[in-house]
C-alpha positions as CSV (number, residue, x, y, z in Angstrom):
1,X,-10.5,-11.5,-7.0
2,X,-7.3,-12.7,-4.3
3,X,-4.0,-10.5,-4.2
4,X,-2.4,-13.0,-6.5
5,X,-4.5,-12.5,-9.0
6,X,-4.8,-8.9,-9.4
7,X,-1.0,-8.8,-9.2
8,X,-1.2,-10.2,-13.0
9,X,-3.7,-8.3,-13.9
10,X,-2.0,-5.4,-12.9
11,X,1.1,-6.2,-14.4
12,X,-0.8,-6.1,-18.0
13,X,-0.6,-1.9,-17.9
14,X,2.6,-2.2,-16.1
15,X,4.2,-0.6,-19.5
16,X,8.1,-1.3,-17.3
17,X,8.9,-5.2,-17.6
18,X,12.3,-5.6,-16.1
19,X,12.2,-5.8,-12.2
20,X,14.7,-2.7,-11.2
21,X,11.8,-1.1,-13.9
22,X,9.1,-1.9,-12.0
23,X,10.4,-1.8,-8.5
24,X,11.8,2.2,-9.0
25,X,7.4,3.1,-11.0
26,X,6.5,1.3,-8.1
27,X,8.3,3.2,-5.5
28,X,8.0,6.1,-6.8
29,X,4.1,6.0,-7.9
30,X,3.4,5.0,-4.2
31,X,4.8,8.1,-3.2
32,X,2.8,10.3,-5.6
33,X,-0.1,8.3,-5.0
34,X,0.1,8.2,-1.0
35,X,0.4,11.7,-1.2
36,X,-2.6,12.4,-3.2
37,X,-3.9,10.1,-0.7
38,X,-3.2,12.6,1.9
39,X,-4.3,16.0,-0.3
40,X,-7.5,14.6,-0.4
41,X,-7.9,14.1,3.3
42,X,-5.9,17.6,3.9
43,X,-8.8,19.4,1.9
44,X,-11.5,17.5,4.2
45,X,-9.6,18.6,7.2
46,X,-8.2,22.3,7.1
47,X,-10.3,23.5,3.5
48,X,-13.8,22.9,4.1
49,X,-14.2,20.3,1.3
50,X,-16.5,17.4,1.6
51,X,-14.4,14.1,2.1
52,X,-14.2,13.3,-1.6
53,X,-15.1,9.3,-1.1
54,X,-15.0,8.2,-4.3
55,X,-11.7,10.1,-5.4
56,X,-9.6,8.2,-2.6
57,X,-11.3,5.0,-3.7
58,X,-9.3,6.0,-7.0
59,X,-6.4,7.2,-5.4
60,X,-6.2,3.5,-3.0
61,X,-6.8,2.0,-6.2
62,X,-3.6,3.7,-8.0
63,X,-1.4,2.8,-4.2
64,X,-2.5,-0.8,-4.7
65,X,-1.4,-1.2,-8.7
66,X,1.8,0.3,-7.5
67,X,2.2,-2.2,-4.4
68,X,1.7,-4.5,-7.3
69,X,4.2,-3.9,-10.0
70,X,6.7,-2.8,-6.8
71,X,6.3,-6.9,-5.7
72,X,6.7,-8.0,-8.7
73,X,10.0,-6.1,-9.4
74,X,11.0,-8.0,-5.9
75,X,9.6,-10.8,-7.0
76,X,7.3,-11.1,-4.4
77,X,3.3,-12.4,-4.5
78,X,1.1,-9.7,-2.9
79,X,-0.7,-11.9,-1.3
80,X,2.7,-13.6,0.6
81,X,2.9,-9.5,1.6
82,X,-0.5,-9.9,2.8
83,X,-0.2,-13.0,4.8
84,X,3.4,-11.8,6.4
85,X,2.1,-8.1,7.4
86,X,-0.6,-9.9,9.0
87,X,2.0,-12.4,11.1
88,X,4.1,-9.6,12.0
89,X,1.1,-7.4,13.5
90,X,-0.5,-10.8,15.3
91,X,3.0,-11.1,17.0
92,X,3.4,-7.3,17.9
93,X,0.0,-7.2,19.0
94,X,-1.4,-10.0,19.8
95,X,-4.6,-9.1,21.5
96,X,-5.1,-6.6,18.9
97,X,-4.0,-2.6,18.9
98,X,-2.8,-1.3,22.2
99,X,-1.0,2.0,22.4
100,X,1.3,1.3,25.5
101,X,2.3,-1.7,23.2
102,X,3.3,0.2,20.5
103,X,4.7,2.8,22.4
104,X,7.0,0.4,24.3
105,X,7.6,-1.7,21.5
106,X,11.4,-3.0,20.0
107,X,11.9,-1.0,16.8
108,X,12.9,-4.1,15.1
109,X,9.2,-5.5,15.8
């Protein structure tokens, strides 16, 4: 399945139709989501848990349905997100990750 196509199959449990609808759930899921992204990994680091794989397979799952109704609200295809994260990290870093690079970097890049 591409970006584009999950994006409308997403949108079928969306529940919100109108865009400001769907862009403030998707906001504000993200949120909820990334930070029960983060509990997860908190547990594994500072409780003694196992790192619980499969519940932040759900919990990635949940951030990407959200990224998915949010770009629809916008009325933007996920997989145009995709393609221009990609661009913008080729250009910032163009011989892939280097911390003096992103240290140094223009905050506008």
């Amino acid at each position: 399945m591409d970006f584009n196509e999950y994006q409308q199959k997403a949108l079928r449990t969306a529940g919100v139709k109108d865009k400001d609808g769907l862009i403030l759930n998707g906001v504000m899921g993200l949120a909820g989501e990334s930070g029960e992204c983060i509990d997860i990994v908190k547990k594994y680091l500072f409780q003694g848990h196992t790192l619980n794989r499969e519940k932040m397979l759900d919990e990635l799952g949940d951030v990407l349905w959200y990224i998915a109704i949010t770009a629809e609200g916008l009325g933007l295809e996920m997989a145009d997100i995709a393609t221009y994260n990609i661009d913008k990290l080729t250009k910032r870093y163009p011989e892939g990750f280097e911390s003096t690079r992103s240290v140094k970097r223009d905050e506008g890049n």
